[in-house]
N, C-alpha and C positions, 0 to 999 in steps of 0.2 A: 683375625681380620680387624680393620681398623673399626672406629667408631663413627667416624667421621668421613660421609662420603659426598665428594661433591657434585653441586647443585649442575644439573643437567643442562647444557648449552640448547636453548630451541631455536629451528628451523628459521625462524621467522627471525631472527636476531642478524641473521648471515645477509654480507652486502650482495650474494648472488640470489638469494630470494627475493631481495628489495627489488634487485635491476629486472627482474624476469617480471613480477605483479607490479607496481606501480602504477604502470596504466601510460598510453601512451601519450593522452593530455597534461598529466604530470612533468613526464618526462620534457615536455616544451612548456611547464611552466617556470622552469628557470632549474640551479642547481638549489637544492636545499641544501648540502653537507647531509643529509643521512645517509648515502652511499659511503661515506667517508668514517664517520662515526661507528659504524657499524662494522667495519674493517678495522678502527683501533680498537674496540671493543672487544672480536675476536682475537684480535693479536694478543691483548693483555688476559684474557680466559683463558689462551694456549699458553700463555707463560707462565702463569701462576701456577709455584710452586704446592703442590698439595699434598707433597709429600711431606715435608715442614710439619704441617697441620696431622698428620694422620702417625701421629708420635708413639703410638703404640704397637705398629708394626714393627718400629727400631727396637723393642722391648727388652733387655738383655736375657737371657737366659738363667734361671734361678742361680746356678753357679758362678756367675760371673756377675751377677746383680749386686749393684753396688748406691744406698741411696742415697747418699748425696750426689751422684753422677747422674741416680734417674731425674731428680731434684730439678740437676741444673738444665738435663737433657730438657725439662717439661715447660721450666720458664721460660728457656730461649725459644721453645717450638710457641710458645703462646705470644711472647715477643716478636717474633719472625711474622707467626701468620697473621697477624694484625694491620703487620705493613702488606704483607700480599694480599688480603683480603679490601684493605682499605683500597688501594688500586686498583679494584675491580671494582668495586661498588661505585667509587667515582666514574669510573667509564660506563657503568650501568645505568648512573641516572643524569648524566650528561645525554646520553642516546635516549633516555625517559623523556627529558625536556624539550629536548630540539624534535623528537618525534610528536608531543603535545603541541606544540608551538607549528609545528609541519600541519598538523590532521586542521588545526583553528584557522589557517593562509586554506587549505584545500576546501574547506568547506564553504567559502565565502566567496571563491569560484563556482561558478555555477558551471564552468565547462569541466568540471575534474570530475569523474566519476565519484561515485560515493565509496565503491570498492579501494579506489586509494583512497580517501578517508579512514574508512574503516583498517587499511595495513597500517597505516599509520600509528591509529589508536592500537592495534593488536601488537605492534613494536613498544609502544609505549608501555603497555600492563605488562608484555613479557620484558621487557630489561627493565622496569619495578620490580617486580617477582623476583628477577636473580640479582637485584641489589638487596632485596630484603634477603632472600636464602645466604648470601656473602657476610651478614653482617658483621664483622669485627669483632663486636664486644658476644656476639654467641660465643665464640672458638673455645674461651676459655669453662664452658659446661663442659664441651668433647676433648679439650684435654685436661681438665679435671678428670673428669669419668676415668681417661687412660691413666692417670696418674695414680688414682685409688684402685684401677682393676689391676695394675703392674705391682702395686706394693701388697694385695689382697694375700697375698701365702702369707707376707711377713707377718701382719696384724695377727692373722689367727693364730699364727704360731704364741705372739706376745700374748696373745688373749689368754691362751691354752694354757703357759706358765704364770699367768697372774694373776687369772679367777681359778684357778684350781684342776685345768685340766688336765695336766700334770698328774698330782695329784689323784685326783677321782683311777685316772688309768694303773696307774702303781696299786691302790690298793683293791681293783678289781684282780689283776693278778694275785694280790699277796691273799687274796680270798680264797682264790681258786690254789693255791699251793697248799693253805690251811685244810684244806680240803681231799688230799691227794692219800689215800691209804693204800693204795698197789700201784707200781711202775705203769701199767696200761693209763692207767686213772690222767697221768701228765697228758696223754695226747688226746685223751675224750673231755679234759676241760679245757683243749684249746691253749694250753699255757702259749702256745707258739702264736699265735693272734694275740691273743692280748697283752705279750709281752710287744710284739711289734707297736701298737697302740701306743708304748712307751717312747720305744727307738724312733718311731718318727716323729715323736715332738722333740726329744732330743736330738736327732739331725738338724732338726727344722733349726734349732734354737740356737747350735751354732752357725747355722747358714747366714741368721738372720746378724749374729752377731759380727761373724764375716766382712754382711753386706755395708755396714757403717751403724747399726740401729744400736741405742745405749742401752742395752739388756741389763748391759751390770753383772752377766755371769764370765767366770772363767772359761771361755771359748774351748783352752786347750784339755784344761781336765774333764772339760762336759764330753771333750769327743772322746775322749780314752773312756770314760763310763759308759759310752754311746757305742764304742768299738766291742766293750765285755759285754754289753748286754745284746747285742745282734748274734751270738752266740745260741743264746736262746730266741731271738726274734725273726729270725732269717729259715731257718727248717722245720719243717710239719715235722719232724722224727722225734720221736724223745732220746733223748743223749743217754739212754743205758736199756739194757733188753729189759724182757717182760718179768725175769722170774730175777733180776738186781733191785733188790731193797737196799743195800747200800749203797747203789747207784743215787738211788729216787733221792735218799736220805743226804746224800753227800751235794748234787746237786738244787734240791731245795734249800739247803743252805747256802748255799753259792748265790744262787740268783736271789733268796730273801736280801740278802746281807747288799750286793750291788740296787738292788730296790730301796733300800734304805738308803746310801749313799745316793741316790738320786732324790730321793724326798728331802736332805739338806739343801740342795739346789737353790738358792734365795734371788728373786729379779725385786 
């Protein structure tokens, strides 16, 4: 769901509320233009693009996430909605003014009810309010936010390979293998979890390198290490029966030796 929702059209803004309360002494004080204003006000609230603005909904999908695409997707949505937003907030306190300017002529009739005064002013603070809610220069907090929550997998992934998350997950396994003195022993330390712990930073890290992001590792040989070691990361089963010690044996060296080849890994 987006970040960014927009600012609620009120009641009192619409030219058919105007014409219904104003008051009938109003009404024969001449035309204002707020019947008028208040009809292009609406027109440009129903136009305005707010899909532009709400850039996180287009989000691509981690596989297909590509970040100088999202990059560009972000600038232009912040670009775009500035000019849509600008267009409202001008019709917002154009209807602010002539409504001020309306309630200051009503009040200085002593035949016009105080009730149309007071809609006046109540038009006036309400299209304030949805000029300030439009402003322009907010957009780009709600599409920043989208642009850091859209790229948030890749970071961790980068984080994960460059302070040591990597790392720390490799040799929690290589612990738990040190550890392993009968076949059962593989599936009560979990080798099958904490090898995955590996495989999905490795996924992750050529997903990320995929997406455009300059890793600096070789994409292709990280997934071929990523493809051998899902072997072990992918089934709760251990890969040889109970009473195979040269299964356990022959295996712990398999996966020690690809754990190794993952720990050269360098970003």
């Amino acid at each position: 769901m987006s970040t960014f929702t927009p600012p609620e059209y009120p009641d009192c803004l619409t030219p058919q509320n105007w014409n219904k309360k104003k008051g009938v002494i109003a009404k024969m004080a001449g035309e204002t233009g707020i019947g008028a204003s208040l009809s292009h006000l609406k027109a440009v609230y129903d136009g305005t693009d707010w899909k532009i603005i709400q850039v996180d909904d287009r989000k691509p999908k981690i596989n297909d996430f590509k970040l100088p695409e999202w990059e560009k997707m972000c600038k232009e949505a912040a670009a775009e909605g500035v000019k849509e937003l600008a267009k409202l907030r001008k019709a917002a306190y154009e209807t602010r003014d002539l409504a001020k300017e309306t309630a200051v002529k009503f009040k200085k009739n002593k035949l016009i009810a105080k009730s149309s005064v007071d809609l006046c002013e109540e038009i006036a603070t309400a299209a304030d309010q949805l000029g300030v809610g439009c402003n322009p220069n907010s957009i780009s907090g709600f599409i920043d936010a989208a642009y850091q929550s859209g790229r948030a997998w890749l970071d961790l992934t980068v984080k994960l390979m460059k302070d040591g998350g990597l790392g720390k997950a490799i040799n929690n396994v290589k612990a738990s293998l040190d550890g392993l003195d009968s076949p059962p022993d593989w599936k009560k330390q979990s080798i099958f979890s904490k090898t995955r712990q590996v495989t999905q930073i490795l996924g992750n890290a050529v997903k990320v390198a995929n997406a455009g992001y300059p890793l600096g590792i070789n994409a292709t040989q990280v997934k071929q290490l990523f493809d051998r070691l899902t072997f072990y990361g992918d089934t709760h089963d251990q890969p040889f029966e109970d009473d195979d010690v040269e299964g356990l044996a022959s295996h712990k060296k398999q996966l020690t030796a690809l754990l190794t080849a993952a720990e050269r890994i360098q970003v």
